[in-house]
C-alpha positions in Angstrom: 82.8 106.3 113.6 80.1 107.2 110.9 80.9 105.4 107.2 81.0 108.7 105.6 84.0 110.2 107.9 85.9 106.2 107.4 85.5 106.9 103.8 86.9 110.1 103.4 89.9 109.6 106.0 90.8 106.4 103.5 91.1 108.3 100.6 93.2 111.0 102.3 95.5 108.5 103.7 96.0 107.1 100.3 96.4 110.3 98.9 99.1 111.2 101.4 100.6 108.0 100.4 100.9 108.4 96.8 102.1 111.7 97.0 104.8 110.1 99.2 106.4 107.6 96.4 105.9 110.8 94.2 107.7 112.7 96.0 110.5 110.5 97.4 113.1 113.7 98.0 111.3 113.6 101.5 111.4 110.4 102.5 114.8 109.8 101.0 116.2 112.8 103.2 115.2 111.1 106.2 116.5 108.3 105.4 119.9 109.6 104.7 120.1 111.7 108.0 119.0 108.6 109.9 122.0 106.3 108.2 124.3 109.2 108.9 123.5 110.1 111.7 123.8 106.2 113.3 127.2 106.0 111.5 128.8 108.5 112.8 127.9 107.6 116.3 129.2 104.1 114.9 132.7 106.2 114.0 132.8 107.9 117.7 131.8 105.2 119.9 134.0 102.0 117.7 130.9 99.9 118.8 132.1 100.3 122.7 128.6 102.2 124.0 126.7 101.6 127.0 123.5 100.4 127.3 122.4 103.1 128.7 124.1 105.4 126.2 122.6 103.2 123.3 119.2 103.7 124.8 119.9 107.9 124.6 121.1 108.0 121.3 118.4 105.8 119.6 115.9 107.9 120.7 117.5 111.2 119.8 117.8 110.4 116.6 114.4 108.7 116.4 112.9 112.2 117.3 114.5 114.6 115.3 113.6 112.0 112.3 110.5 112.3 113.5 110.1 116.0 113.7 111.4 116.0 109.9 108.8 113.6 109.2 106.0 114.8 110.4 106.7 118.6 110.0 105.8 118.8 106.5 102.3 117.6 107.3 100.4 120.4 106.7 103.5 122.5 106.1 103.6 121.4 102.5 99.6 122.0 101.8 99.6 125.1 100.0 96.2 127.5 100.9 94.6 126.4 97.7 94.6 122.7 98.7 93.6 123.1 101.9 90.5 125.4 100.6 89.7 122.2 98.2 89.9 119.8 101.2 87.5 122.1 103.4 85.4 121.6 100.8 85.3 118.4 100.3 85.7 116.8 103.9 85.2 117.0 107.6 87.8 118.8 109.3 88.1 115.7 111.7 88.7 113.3 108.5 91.4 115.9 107.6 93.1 115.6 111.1 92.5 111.9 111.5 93.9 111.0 108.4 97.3 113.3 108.8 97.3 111.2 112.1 97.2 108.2 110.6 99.6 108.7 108.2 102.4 110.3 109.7 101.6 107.2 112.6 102.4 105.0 109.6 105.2 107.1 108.4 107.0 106.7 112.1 106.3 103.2 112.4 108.5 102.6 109.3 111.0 105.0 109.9 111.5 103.6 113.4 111.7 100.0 112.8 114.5 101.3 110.2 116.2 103.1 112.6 116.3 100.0 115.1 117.5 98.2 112.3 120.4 100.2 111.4 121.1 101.0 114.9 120.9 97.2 115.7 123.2 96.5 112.7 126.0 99.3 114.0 126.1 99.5 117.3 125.0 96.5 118.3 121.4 94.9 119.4 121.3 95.4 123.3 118.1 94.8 123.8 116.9 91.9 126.6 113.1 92.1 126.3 112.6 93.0 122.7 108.3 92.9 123.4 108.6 96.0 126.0 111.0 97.9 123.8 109.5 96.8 120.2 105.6 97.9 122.4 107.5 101.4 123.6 108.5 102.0 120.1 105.0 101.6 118.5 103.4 103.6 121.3 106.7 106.2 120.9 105.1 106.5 117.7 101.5 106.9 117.8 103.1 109.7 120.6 105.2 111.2 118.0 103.0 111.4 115.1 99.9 112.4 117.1 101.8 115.1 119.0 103.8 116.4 116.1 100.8 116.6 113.5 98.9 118.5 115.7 101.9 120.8 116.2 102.2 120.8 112.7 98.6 122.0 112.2 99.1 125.4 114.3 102.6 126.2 113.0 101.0 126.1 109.4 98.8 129.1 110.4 101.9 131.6 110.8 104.8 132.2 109.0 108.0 131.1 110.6 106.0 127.6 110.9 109.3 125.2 111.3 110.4 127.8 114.3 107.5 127.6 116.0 107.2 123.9 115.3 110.5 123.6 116.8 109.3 125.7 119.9 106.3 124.3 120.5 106.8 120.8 119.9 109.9 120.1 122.2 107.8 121.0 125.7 105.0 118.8 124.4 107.2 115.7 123.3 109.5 115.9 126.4 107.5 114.1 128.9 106.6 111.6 126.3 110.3 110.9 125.4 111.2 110.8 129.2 108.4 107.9 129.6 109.7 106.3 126.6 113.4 106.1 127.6 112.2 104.8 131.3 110.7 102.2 129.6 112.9 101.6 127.1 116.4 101.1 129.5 114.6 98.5 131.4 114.0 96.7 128.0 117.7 96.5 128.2 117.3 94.0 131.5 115.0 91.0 132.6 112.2 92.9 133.2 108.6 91.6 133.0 105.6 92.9 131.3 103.8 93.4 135.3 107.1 95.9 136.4 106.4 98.0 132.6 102.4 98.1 132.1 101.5 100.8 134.6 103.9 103.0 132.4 102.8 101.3 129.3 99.4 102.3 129.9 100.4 105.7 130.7 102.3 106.3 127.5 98.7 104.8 126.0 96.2 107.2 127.9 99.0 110.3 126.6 98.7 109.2 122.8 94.9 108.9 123.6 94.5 112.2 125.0 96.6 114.3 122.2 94.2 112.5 119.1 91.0 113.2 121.4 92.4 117.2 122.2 93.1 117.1 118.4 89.9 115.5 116.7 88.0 118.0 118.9 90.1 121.0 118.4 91.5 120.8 115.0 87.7 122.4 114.0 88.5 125.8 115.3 92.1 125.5 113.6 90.6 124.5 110.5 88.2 127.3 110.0 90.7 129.7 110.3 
């Protein structure tokens, strides 16, 4: 990766950052709908759940935080501030950096969810390296897949509707793979019974950022 397009997707990330802890509203929303969301399963289920059922529910929620998350990616960049950032860097810095971000973003937001979820319904995990290996890969998925969506919905104007449509086809598969591997987290599984489907849900995040670093161009000059 050339210096010049490592420098500019730094300063983007930061950027993205600080407007973040500016803006905490956004973050702070998520948050809320996550705690709520887990405690009121908490309410229904009086800690009795299911494995199985535990496994459905995390990931449900997980997602529709991070479609929130994620959605406002370029969403929120008014046509001003994307003009300023055409001019000023590569459209692959642009898309890399969003990437990057929102992969950090989904990170922290699903290791709080796990948390909370751990805390109220229970921690029935067996093997917490698969699950806690799923769960980054589920979001490198998420946020790859999602800012990409994110990108093309921004270019019309019912953008959360079509991010709604066009995301859910695109994620399914993924979140299928990731609750496969994530319900035999809940037994005595080994690593050599989960890596061929480890690796898959690898070459998938792989894929989407190669589809978008060589795509996002055409978007971009739109």
């Amino acid at each position: 990766m050339a210096p010049m397009l490592v420098h500019e997707i730094k300063h983007l990330v930061i950027k993205d950052i600080r407007l973040e802890v500016k803006q905490k509203y956004a973050i702070n929303g998520i948050i809320l709908y996550v705690v709520s969301t887990i405690f009121v399963c908490y309410l229904s289920f009086s800690r009795i759940i299911e494995p199985e059922t535990w496994n459905s529910l995390f990931w449900i929620i997980l997602l529709f935080a991070s479609v929130s998350a994620v959605s406002k990616s370029f969403v929120q960049e008014g046509r001003g501030r994307q003009l300023y950032y055409y001019s000023i860097a590569s459209s692959q810095s642009v898309i890399l950096s969003k990437i990057i971000y929102n992969l950090l973003l989904t990170v922290i937001l699903s290791l709080f969810c796990f948390g909370v979820f751990a805390l109220l319904m229970s921690d029935v995990i067996v093997n917490h390296g698969i699950f806690f290996t799923a769960l980054i890969l589920g979001s490198f998925g998420f946020a790859s897949i999602l800012t990409m969506v994110s990108a093309i919905a921004s270019r019309t104007d019912n953008n959360f509707t079509l991010m709604a449509v066009l995301s859910f086809p695109l994620v399914l598969p993924l979140l299928i793979t990731l609750m496969r591997v994530s319900k035999n987290a809940l037994s005595a599984t080994t690593w050599a019974e989960n890596l061929n489907v480890l690796l898959v849900i690898l070459l998938i995040n792989t894929v989407v950022v190669l589809l978008s670093y060589l795509l996002f161009p055409y978007l971009w000059r739109d």
